[in-house]
Structure formats: C-alpha cells, structure tokens
C-alpha positions in Angstrom: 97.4 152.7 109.3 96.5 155.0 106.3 94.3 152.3 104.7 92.8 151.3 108.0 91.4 155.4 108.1 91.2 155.6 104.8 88.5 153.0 105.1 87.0 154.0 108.2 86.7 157.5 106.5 85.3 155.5 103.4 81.3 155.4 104.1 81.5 159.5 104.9 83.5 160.4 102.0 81.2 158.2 99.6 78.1 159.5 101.0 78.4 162.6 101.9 75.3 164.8 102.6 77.1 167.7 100.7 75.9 165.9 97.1 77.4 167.5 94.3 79.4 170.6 95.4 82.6 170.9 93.4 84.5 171.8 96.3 83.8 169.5 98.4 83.9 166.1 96.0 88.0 168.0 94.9 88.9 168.1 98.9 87.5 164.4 98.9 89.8 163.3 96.0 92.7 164.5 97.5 92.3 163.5 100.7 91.7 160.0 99.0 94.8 160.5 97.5 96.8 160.9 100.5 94.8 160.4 103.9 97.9 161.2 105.9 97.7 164.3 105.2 95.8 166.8 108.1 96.1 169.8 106.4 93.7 168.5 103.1 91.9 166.6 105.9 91.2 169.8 107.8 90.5 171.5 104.6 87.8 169.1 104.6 86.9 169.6 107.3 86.1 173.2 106.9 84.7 172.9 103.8 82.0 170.4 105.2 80.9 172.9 108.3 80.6 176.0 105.8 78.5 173.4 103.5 76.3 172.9 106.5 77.1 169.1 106.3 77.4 169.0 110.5 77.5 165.3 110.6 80.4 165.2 108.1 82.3 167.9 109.2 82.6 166.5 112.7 83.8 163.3 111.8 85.9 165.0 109.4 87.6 167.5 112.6 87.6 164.5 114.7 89.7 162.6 111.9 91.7 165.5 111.3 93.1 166.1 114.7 93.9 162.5 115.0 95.9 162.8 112.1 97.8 166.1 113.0 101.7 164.8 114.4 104.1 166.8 116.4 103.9 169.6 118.8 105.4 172.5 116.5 103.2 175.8 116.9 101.7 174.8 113.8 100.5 171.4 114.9 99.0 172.8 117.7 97.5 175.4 116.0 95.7 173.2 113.9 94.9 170.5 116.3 93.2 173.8 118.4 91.3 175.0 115.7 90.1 171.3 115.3 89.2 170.7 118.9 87.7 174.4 118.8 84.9 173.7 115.9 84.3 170.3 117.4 83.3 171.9 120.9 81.1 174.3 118.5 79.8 171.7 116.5 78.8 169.7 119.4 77.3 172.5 121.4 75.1 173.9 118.4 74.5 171.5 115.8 74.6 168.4 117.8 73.1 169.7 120.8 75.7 167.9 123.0 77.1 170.0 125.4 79.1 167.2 127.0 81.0 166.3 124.2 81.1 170.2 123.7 82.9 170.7 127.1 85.5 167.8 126.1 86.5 169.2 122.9 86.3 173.0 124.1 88.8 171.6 127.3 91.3 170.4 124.5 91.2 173.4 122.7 91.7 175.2 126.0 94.9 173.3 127.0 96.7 174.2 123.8 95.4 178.2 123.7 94.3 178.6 127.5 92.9 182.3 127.0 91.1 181.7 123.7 88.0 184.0 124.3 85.7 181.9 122.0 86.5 178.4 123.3 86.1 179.7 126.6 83.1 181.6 126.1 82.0 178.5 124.4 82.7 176.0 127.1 80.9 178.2 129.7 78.0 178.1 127.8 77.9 174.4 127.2 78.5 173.9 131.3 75.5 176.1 131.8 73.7 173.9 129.3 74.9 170.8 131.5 74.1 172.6 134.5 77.5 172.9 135.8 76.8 176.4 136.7 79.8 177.3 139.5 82.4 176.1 136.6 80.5 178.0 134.0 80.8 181.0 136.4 84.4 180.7 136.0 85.3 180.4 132.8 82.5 183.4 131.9 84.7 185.2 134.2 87.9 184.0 132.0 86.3 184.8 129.0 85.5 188.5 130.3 89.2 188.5 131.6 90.8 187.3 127.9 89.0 190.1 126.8 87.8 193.0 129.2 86.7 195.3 126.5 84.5 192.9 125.0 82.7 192.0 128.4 79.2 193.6 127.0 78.7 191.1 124.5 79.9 188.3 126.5 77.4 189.7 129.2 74.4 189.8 126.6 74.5 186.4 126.1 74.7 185.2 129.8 72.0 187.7 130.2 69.4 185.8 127.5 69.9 182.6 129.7 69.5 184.2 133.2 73.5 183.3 133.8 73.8 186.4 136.2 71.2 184.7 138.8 73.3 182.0 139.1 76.6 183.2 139.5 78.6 183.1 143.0 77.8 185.8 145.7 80.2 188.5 145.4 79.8 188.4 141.5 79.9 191.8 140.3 77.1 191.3 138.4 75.6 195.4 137.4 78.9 195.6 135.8 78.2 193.6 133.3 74.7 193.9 132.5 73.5 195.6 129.5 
C-alpha cells in the first residue's frame, strides 16, 4: 500500500511547481522516506499552501487525510485541519465550491462549531446558490461566535447575503 501511494504521489513530488525551495524539496525527502507517515505528509502539505503551490498542496491534504489512522483527538485533529484547508483550497484557489462544501462538511462532522469551516461552507453554498442552507450555517457561524458577528456580517454584506436570507432573519442586527 505505501509503494502504491508512494507512486501515485510520485509525478507531484517530482514536479512540483514549488522548484527549488529548500523546504519544500527536505519535506519531500522525508516523506519519500516514509509515505506512511501523515504528520510529514501534512507537513507537506502546509508547506506547499504557504509556497502558493495550490495544486500541490491539495493533492498533498487530500493524501494526507487518507493516510491519518485512528480516531484519537489527535487523528481527528489532523484529519480536520486537512478537510478544513481543502474546503479553503477549493473555494478560493480552485474556484470549486462543490468540492468546497464536501471537504468543509467533513471538517464540520469532526469540529461541528468550527467558526471558519462554517463560515467557509456558507460562503461556498452561496457560491453554489444553495442560499436557504447558506442562511443556516451563516447563522451557526454567528452563533459559534456571537461577538464576532460584525465581521462575519461584512462579508455576507459584500455579496448581498442579507437579501436573501429567510423572512424573520434579523437582518439590522447584523449589518455594519
């Protein structure tokens, strides 16, 4: 099984978009060195995304999370925060919101009141023009985190969100 990733991972790793960058060609090496292992794979991962390599970091997070075993708090911790940049990656750099909403819906069963995936997802529904599910998870983002509900409103604001939400939406409330 690890040579069967090890080569699918083969044609990313070899040509990576990242060219030269030290970091990036030592978290290579040892993840060739032992592919079973999620935490250098996530490493990776991460490493990719902040080198702006989108393609390669999302292959990398989708590898990752495949590779992450058990259901310790540290498993799922890592197989959220791999579900979470995916849902990220696909909603910005990708421009996918579908595959957005997936990954963001995974993230959300493991942490169910993480304020950024669901702030995330709602935007992503309102991108796929889902807008009566995006109304309710912009109203479980605002709930996660009621102090923060002006920031979360400002951004629902820019794409004319509050129009579309549900009669009986207190709506003033939240506007800037």
């Amino acid at each position: 099984l690890a040579t069967a990733l090890l080569a699918a991972a083969a044609p990313s790793l070899q040509a990576s978009s990242c060219g030269d960058d030290p970091a990036v060609n030592a978290l290579e090496k040892a993840f060739k060195a032992d592919s079973r292992n999620a935490t250098t794979a996530y490493n990776l991962s991460v490493a990719y995304y902040n080198k702006q390599c989108y393609d390669d970091a999302v292959d990398s997070f989708e590898r990752t999370a495949k590779l992450v075993k058990g259901d310790d708090a540290q498993a799922q911790d890592l197989r959220f925060q791999c579900y979470a940049a995916l849902g990220g990656l696909y909603y910005q750099a990708k421009q996918d919101p579908k595959e957005a909403i997936s990954n963001f819906k995974k993230a959300l069963e493991i942490h169910p009141s993480d304020k950024d995936s669901l702030n995330g997802i709602s935007m992503a529904l309102v991108k796929n023009g889902q807008d009566d599910e995006a109304a309710d998870y912009l109203r479980k983002t605002i709930l996660a985190d009621p102090r923060k509900e002006w920031s979360v409103a400002d951004r629902y604001a820019n794409d004319d969100m509050f129009d579309r939400l549900p009669h009986g939406w207190d709506t003033a409330r939240y506007r800037i």
